[in-house]
C-alpha positions as CSV (number, residue, x, y, z in Angstrom):
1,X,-9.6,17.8,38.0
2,X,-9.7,18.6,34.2
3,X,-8.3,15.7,32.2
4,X,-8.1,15.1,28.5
5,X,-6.9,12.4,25.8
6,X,-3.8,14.3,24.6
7,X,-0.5,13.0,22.4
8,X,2.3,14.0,24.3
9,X,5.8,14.9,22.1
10,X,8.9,15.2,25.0
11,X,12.1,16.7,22.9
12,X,15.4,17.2,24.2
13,X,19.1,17.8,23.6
14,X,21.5,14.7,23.5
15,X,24.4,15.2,26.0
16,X,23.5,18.8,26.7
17,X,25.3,19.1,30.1
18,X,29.0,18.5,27.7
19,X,27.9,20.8,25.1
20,X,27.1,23.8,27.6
21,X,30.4,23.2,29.3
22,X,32.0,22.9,26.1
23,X,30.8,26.1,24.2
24,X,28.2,27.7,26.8
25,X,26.8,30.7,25.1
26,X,27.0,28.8,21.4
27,X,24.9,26.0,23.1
28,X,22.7,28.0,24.9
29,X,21.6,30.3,21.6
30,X,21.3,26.6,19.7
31,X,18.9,25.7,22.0
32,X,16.8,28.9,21.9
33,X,17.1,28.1,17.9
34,X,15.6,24.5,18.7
35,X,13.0,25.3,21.2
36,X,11.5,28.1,18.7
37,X,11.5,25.7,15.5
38,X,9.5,23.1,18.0
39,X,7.1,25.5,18.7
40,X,7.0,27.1,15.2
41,X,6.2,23.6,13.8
42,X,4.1,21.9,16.5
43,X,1.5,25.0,16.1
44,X,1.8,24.8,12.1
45,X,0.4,21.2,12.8
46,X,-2.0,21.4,15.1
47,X,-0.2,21.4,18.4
48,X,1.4,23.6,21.2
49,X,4.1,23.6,23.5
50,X,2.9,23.2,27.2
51,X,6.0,23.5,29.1
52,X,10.2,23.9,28.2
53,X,12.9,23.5,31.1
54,X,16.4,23.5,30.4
55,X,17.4,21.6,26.9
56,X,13.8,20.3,26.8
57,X,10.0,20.8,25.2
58,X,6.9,19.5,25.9
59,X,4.3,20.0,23.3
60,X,0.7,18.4,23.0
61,X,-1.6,17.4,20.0
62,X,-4.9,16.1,19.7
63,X,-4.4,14.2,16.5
64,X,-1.7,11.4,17.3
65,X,-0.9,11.5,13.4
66,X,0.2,15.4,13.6
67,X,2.2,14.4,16.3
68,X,4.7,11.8,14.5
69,X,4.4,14.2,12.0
70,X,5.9,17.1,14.3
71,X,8.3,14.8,15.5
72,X,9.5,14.0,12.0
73,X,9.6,17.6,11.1
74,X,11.2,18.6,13.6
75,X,14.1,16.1,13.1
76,X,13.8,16.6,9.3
77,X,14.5,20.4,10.0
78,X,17.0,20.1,12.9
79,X,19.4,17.8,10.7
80,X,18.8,19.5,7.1
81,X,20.2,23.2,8.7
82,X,23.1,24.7,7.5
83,X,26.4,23.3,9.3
84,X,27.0,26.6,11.2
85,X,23.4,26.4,12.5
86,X,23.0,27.3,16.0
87,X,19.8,24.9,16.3
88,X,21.8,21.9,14.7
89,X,22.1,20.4,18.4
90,X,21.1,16.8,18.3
91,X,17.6,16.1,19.4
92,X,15.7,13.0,21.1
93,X,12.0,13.0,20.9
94,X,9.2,10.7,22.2
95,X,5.6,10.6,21.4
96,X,3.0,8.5,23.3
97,X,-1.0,9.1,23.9
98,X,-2.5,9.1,27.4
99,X,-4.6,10.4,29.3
100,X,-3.5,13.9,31.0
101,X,-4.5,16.2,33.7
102,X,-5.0,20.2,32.8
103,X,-2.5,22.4,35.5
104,X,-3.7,26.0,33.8
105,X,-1.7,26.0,30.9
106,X,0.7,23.0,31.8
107,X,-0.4,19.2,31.6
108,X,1.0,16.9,33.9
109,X,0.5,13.1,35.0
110,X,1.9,9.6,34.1
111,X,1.2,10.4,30.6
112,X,4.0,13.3,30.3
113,X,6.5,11.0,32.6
114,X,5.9,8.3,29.9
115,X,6.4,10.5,26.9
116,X,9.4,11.9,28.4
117,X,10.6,8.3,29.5
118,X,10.4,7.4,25.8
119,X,12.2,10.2,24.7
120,X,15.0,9.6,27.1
121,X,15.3,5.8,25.4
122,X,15.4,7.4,22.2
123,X,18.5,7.5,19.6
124,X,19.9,11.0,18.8
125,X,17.7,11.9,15.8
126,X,15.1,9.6,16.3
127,X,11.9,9.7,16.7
128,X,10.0,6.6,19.3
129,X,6.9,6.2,19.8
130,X,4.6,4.0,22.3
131,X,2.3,1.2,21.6
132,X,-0.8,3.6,22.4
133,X,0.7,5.9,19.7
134,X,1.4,3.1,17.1
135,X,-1.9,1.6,17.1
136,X,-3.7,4.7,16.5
137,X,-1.4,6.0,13.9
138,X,-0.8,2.4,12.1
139,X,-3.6,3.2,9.4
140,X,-3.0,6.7,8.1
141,X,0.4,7.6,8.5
142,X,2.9,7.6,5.6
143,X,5.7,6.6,8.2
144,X,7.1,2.9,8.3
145,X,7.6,2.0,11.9
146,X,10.5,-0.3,13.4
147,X,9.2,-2.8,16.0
148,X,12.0,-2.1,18.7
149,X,10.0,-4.8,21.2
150,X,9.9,-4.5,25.1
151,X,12.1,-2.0,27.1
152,X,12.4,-1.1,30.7
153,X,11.9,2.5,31.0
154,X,13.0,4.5,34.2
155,X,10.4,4.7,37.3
156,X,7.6,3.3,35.1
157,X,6.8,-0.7,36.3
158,X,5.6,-2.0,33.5
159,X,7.5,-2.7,30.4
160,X,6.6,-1.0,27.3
161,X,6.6,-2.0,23.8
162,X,8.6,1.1,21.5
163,X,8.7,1.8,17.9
164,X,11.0,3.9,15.9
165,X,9.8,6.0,12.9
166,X,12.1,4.8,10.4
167,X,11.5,6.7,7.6
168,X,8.6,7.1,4.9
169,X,6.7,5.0,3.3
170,X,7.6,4.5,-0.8
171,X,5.8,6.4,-3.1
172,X,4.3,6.2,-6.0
173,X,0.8,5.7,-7.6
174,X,0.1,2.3,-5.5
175,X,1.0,4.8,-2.1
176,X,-1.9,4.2,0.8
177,X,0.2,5.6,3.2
178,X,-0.1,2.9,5.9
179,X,1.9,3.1,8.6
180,X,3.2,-0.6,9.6
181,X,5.3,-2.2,12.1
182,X,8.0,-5.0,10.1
183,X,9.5,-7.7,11.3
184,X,12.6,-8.0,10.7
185,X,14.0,-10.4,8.1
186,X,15.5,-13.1,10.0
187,X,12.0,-13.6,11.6
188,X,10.1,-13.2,8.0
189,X,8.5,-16.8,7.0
190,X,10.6,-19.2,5.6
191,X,10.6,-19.7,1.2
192,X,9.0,-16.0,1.7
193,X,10.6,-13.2,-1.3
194,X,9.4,-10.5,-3.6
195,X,10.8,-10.0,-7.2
196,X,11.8,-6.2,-7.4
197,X,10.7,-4.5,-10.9
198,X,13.6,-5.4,-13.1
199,X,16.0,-2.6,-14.5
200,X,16.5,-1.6,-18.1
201,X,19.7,-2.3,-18.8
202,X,21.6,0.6,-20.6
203,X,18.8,3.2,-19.5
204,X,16.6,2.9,-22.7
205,X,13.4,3.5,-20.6
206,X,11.3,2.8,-24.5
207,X,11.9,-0.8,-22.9
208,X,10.2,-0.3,-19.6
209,X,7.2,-1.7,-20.5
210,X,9.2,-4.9,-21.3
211,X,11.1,-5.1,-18.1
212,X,8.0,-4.4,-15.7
213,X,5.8,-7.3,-17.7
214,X,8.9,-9.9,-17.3
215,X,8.5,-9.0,-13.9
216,X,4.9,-9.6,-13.9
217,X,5.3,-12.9,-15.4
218,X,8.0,-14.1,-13.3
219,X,5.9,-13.3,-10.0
220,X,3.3,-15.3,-11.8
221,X,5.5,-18.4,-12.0
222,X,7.0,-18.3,-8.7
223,X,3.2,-18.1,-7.2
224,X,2.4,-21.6,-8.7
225,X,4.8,-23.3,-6.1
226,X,3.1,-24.1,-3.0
227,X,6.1,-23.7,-0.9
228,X,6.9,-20.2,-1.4
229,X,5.2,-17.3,-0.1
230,X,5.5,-14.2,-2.9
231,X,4.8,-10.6,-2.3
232,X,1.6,-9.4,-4.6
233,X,3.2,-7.1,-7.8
234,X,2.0,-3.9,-6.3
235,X,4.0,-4.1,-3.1
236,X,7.4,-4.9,-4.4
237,X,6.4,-2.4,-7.8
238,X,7.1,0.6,-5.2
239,X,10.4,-0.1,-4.6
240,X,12.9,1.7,-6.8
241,X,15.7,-1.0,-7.5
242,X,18.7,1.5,-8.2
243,X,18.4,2.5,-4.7
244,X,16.7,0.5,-2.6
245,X,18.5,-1.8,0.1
246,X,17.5,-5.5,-0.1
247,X,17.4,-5.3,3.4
248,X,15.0,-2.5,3.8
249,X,12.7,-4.2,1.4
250,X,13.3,-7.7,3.6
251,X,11.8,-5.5,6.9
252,X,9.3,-3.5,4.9
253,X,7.5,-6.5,2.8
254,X,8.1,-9.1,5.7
255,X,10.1,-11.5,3.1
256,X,13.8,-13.4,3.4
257,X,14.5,-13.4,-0.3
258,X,14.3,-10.4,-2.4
259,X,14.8,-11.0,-6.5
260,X,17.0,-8.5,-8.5
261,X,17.7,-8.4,-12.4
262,X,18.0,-6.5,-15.0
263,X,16.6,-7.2,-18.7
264,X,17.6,-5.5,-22.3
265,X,16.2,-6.9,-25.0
266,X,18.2,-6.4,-28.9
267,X,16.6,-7.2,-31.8
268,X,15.3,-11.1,-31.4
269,X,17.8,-11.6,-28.3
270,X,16.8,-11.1,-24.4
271,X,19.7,-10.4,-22.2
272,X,18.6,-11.0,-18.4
273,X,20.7,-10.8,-15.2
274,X,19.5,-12.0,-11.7
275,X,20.3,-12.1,-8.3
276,X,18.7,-13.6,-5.6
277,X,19.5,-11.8,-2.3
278,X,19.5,-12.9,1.4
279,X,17.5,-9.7,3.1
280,X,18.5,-10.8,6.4
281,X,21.9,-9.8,5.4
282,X,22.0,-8.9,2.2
283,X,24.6,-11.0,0.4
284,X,23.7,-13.2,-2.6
285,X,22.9,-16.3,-2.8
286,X,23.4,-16.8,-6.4
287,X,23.8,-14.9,-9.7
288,X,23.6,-15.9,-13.2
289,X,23.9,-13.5,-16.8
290,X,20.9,-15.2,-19.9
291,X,21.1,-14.4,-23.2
292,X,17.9,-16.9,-25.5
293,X,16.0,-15.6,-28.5
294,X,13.6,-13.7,-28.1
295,X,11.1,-16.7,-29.3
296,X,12.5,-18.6,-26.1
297,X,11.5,-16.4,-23.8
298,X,9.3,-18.6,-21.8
299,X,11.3,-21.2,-21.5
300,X,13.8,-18.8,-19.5
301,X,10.7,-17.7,-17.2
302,X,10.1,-21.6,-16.2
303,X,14.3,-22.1,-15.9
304,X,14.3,-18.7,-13.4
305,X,11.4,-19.9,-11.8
306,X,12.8,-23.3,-10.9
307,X,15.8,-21.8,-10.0
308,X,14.9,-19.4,-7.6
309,X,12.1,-21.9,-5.9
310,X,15.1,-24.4,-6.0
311,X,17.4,-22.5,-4.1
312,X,15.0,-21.2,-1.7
313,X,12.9,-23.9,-0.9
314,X,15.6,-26.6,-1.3
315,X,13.1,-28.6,-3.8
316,X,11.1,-27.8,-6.7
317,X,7.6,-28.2,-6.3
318,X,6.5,-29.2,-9.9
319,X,4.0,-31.4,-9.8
320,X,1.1,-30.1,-10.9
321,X,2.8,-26.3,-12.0
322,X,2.4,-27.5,-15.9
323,X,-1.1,-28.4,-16.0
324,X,-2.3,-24.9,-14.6
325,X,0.7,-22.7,-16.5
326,X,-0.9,-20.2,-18.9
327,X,-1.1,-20.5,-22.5
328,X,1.8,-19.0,-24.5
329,X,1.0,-16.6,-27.0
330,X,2.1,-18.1,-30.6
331,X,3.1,-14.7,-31.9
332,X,5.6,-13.0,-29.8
333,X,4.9,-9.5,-31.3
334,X,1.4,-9.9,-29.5
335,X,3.2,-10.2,-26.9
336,X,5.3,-7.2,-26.8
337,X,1.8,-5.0,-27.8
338,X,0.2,-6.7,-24.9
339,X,2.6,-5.4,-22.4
340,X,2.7,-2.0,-23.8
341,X,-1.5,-2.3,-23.6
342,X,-0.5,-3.2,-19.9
343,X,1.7,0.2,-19.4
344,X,-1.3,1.9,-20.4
345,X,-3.8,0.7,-18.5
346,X,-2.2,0.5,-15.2
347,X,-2.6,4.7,-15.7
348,X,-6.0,4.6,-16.5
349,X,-7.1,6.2,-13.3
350,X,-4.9,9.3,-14.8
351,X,-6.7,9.4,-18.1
352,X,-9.3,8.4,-20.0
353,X,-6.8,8.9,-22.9
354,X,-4.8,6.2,-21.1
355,X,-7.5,3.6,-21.2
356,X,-8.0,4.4,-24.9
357,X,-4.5,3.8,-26.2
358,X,-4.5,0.4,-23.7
359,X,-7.3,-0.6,-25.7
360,X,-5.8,-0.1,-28.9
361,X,-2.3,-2.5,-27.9
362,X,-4.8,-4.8,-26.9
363,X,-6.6,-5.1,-30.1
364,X,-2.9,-5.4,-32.3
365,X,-2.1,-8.2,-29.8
366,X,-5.8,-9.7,-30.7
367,X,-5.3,-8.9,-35.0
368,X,-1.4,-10.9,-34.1
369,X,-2.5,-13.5,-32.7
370,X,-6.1,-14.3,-32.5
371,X,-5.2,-16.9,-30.2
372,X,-3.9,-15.4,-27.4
373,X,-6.4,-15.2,-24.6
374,X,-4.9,-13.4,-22.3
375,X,-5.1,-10.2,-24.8
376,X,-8.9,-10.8,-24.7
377,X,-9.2,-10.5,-21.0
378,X,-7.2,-7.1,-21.0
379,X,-9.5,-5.9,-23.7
380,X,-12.3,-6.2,-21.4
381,X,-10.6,-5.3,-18.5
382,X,-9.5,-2.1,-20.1
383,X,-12.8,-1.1,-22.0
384,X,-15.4,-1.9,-19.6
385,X,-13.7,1.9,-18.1
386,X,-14.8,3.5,-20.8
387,X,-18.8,4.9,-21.0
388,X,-18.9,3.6,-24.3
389,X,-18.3,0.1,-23.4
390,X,-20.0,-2.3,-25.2
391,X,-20.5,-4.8,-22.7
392,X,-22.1,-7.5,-25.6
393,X,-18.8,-7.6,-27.8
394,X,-17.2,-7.3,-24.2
395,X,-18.9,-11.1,-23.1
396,X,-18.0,-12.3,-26.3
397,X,-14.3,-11.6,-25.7
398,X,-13.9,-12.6,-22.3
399,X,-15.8,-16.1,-23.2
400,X,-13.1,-16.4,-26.2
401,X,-10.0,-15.9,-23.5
402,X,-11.3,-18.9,-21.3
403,X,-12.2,-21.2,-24.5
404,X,-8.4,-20.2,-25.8
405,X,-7.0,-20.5,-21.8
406,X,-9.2,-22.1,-18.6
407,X,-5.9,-21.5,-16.6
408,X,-5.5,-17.4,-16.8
409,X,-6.1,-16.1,-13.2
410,X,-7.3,-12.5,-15.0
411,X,-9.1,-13.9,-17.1
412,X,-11.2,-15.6,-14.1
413,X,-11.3,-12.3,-12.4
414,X,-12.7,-10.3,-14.7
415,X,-15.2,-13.1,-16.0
416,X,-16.3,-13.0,-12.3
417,X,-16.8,-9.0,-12.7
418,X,-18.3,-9.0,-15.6
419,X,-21.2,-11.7,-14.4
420,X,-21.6,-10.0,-11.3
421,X,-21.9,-6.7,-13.8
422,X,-24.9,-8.5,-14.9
423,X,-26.6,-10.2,-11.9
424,X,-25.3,-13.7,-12.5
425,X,-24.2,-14.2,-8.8
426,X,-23.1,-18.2,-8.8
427,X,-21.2,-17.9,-12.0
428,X,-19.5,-14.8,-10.9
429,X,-18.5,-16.8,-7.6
430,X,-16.9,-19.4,-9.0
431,X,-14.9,-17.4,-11.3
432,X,-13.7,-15.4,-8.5
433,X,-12.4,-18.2,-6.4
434,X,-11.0,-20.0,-9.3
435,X,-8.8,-16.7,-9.9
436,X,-8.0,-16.7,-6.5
437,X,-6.9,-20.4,-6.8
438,X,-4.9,-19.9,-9.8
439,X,-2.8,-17.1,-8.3
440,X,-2.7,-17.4,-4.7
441,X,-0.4,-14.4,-4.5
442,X,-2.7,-11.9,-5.9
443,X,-3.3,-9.2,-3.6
444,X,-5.6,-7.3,-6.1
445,X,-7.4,-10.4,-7.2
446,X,-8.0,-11.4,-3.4
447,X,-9.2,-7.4,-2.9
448,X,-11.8,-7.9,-5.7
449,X,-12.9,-10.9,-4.7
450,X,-13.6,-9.0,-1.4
451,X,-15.9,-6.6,-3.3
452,X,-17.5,-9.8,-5.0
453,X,-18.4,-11.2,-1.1
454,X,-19.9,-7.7,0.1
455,X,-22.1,-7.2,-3.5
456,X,-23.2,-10.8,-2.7
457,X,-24.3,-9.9,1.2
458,X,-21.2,-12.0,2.6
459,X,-19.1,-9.1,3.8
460,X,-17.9,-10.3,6.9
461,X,-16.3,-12.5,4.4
462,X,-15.0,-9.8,2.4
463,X,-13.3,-8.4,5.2
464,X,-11.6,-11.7,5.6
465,X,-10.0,-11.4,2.5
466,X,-9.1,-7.7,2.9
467,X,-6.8,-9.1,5.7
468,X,-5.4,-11.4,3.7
469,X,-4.8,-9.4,0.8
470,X,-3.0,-6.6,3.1
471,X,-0.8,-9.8,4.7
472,X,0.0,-10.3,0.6
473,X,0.7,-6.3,0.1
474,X,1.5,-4.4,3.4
475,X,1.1,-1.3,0.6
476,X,-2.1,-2.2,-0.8
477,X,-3.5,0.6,-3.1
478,X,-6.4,2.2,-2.0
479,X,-8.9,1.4,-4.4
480,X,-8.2,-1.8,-2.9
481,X,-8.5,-0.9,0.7
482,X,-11.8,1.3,0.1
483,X,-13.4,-2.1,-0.2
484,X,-12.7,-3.0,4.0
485,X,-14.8,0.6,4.2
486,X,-18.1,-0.5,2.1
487,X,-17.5,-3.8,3.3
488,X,-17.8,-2.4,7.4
489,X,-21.1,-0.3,5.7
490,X,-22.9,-3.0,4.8
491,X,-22.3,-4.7,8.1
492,X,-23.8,-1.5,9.3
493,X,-20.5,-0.2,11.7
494,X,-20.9,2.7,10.6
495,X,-18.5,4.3,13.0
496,X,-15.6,1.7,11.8
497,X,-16.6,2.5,8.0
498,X,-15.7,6.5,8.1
499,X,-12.9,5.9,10.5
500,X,-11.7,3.6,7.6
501,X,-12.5,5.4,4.6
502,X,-11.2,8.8,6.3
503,X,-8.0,6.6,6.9
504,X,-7.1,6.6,3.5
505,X,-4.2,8.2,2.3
506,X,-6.3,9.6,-0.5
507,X,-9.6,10.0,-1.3
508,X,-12.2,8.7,-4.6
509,X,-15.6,9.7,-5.4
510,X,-16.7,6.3,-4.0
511,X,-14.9,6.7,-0.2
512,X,-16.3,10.1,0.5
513,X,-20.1,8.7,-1.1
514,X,-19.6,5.6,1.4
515,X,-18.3,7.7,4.2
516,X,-21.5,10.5,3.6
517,X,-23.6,7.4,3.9
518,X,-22.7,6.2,6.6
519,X,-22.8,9.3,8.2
520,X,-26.0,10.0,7.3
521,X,-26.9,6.2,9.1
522,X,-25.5,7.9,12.1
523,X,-28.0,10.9,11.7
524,X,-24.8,13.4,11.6
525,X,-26.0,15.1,8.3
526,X,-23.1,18.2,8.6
527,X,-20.8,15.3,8.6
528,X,-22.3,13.7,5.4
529,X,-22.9,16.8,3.4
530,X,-18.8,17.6,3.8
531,X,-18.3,14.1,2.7
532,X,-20.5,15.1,-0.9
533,X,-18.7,18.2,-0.5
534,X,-15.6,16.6,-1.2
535,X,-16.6,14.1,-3.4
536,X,-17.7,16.6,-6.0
537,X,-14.8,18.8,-5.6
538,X,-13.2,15.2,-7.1
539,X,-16.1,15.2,-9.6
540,X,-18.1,18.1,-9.8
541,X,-21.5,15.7,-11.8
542,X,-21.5,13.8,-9.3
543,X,-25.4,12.1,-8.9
544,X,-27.1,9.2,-7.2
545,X,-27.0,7.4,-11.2
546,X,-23.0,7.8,-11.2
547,X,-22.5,6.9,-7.3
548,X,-24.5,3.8,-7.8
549,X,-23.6,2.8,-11.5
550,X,-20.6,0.4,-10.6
551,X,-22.4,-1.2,-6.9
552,X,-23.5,-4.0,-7.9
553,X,-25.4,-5.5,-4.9
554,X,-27.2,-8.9,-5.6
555,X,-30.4,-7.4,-3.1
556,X,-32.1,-4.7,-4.7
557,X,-33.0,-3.6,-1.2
558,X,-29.1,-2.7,-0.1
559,X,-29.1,-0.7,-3.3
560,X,-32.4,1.1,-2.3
561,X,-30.5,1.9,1.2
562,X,-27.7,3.5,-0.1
563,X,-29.5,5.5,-2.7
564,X,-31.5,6.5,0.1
565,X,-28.9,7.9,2.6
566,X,-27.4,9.6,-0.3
567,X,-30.6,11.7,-1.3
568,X,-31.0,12.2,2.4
569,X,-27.5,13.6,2.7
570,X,-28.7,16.1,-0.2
571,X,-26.9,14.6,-3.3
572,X,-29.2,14.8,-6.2
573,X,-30.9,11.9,-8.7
């Protein structure tokens, strides 16, 4: 017999037998409607319909991403009609993977009962999937998946473990497009939240820049007690606090608490509202309205903080908070050009303009107050993007944040980048772990420590801290997540480094080198020269120099690897 691995998608009509006895010939021309839209959008992605009976479709895929996506379409299209619609008939689907038999132009076995089985369990409108389906899907799909646990499905003995598609992931510029399975949050960890980004209060979006770097800073205080678990900045910064449901974020993030506020700020006063928000059920703990100077605004950080760990934990865990709490700036005008540097250079993969007009907030913060360290490290942080970086003025100023503050997790980070920039392993260790120590909540400073551990020939210890970081940010960008691919390279998986990097949701110049690499270690040079293909459709001067100008590996001889594969693969010097 002919068998193949094939991702089954079983559609059918909810409570047909009513509706045909209902309004027979209306029904049955609604179901024509359906069956042609199925097939219409299962062959636009990839697919095609095996076998219809009755109120029912059968259609096949080889890529078990295309066929969530079909079932989502198909939904998407089926409920979006107009009202009058003949194919508005409500539709179950199921999707699972399996192993199939080849009947001519049918496929038949356990794998289609199972598929249909699933559908059957299915909600009108829904879309379930199986385990099989889930785990091959979980890494590049932009679909969040609810864990619906065990269920007994008809003639099949074993119990099977179901998920429902339950919509798409958030977007914005920190999408990956992961696909993950959340607990709901009842069952998320106890003293576990995430602070939304705070709204402008009267819409005056000039202050946006104010009310996403309060945010920032209250994240930052909450991470310094030990009892509370806090979602990393760019996880709960794709949420869109208007319209988001507290309890959505609750599932999504994996968190009990969610934080809520809003922040205007008028003349030398700060207004500030916040809530703090059961997700489990969504009702309030508490809410409380600020109004300080603006010259007190710290002070209202450490009273929020304490609140909110107060309430959740039951205790405030302050030993020990005040001796690693960052260095207040004395100027609060550098303060309010720092975060608009910040705005700025969190588009600097848009731009180079972007990075250019950070660096520009960061020196007026610097000329305000010559003190403030943390403007230093962002001056660094910021300029070391540009090709004109002057990396000597560049030590001086990131020396001059720690002398001015020893307790600024950035300004660990990038002192740990910049001495691995320059070859100075041990230094740039300790300045990595200290960041990491400093803000335990850091899903980005985890991720570059990550990159720290491959450069430094430890990457099974970078792919430690990949893990972590995702547990920290379920939606961790993907200049973050690139780093689990480079980091599987250099333990030379090859296989598991392109299935990785082709996971993402989308590409860089630096996956698609990796993934031609390690393509070319696997002697499948067509693969590898589509990978350069694509990398210099991203950046058409793309050379061995510019692919290896940011890698810096400690042994020359990993260097001397990846260059070669790279000339091998037919990218030039």
């Amino acid at each position: 017999m002919e068998r193949r691995l094939a991702a089954i998608l079983a559609a059918d009509v909810a409570g047909y037998s009513r509706q045909m006895e209902a309004a027979e010939e209306l029904t049955a021309e609604g179901m024509a409607a359906c069956q042609a839209m199925i097939a219409e959008t299962a062959g636009r992605l990839g697919g095609r319909v095996f076998n219809t009976a009755g109120d029912s479709a059968l259609a096949e895929f080889s890529s078990p991403v295309n066929a969530v996506h079909c079932g989502v379409e198909i939904q998407r299209a089926n409920t979006t009609g107009d009202a009058g619609s003949p194919a508005r008939l409500p539709l179950r689907i199921g999707v699972h993977l399996a192993d199939v038999i080849v009947s001519g132009g049918d496929l038949i076995g356990d794998g289609v009962n199972v598929a249909a089985r699933i559908q059957q369990a299915a909600e009108p409108a829904s879309v379930f999937a199986s385990q099989a389906i889930f785990d091959q899907v979980r890494r590049n799909s932009p679909y969040v998946f609810e864990d619906l646990g065990l269920h007994d499905l008809k003639n099949i003995s074993e119990r099977m473990r179901l998920y429902k598609v339950a919509g798409a992931m958030p977007t914005n510029r920190f999408q990956t497009g992961h696909a993950v399975a959340h607990p709901s949050a009842a069952a998320a960890r106890r003293g576990s939240l995430a602070v939304l980004p705070f709204e402008v209060a009267g819409g005056d979006e000039e202050q946006r820049y104010f009310a996403d770097g309060l945010t920032d800073e209250l994240i930052l205080e909450l991470a310094r007690f030990r009892k509370l678990f806090v979602s990393s900045r760019t996880a709960s910064a794709t949420y869109e606090p208007r319209t988001v449901d507290p309890q959505v974020v609750g599932r999504e993030l994996g968190v009990r608490y969610v934080v809520m506020g809003q922040v205007r700020r008028l003349g030398d006063k700060v207004r500030i509202s916040v809530r703090l928000i059961d997700a489990a059920d969504g009702k309030n703990l508490w809410a409380e309205r600020f109004a300080r100077p603006w010259t007190e605004l710290f002070d209202l950080l450490d009273e929020l903080a304490a609140r909110i760990a107060a309430t959740v934990v039951g205790q405030v865990e302050a030993a020990g908070i005040a001796e690693v709490r960052r260095k207040r700036p004395e100027d609060m005008e550098a303060y309010d050009y720092l975060l608009r540097g910040l705005d700025h250079h969190r588009l600097g993969g848009v731009t180079e303009g972007h990075v250019r007009e950070a660096v520009q907030w960061f020196e007026r913060a610097i000329e305000a107050d010559p003190n403030y360290g943390l403007a230093y490290a962002w001056h660094v942080c910021s300029s070391s993007r540009l090709p004109d970086f002057d990396a000597e003025k560049g030590f001086r100023y990131i020396t001059r944040a720690l002398e001015l503050d020893e307790n600024d997790a950035e300004a660990h980070r990038i002192m740990g980048s910049y001495q691995m920039s320059m070859g100075n392993f041990e230094s740039a260790e300790h300045h990595h772990c200290r960041a990491m120590e400093l803000n335990p909540s850091d899903a980005y400073i985890r991720s570059r420590t990550a990159a720290f551990y491959t450069f430094n020939r430890q990457p099974a210890r970078a792919l430690e801290l990949i893990a972590e970081a995702e547990t920290l940010d379920p939606l961790l960008p993907v200049w973050c997540l690139e780093e689990k691919g480079v980091a599987l390279f250099n333990l030379a998986r090859h296989d598991d480094a392109i299935a990785a990097l082709n996971g993402l949701a989308f590409q860089t110049v630096r996956s698609r080198g990796y993934a031609a690499a390690a393509a070319m270690a696997l002697g499948d040079g067509e693969r590898a020269r589509k990978a350069l293909a694509e990398a210099r459709a991203i950046r058409p001067d793309l050379t061995v120099s510019l692919m290896l100008g940011r890698e810096y590996y400690r042994d020359p001889e990993d260097t001397a690897r990846l260059r070669g594969l790279l000339v091998e693969a037919g990218l030039g010097e």
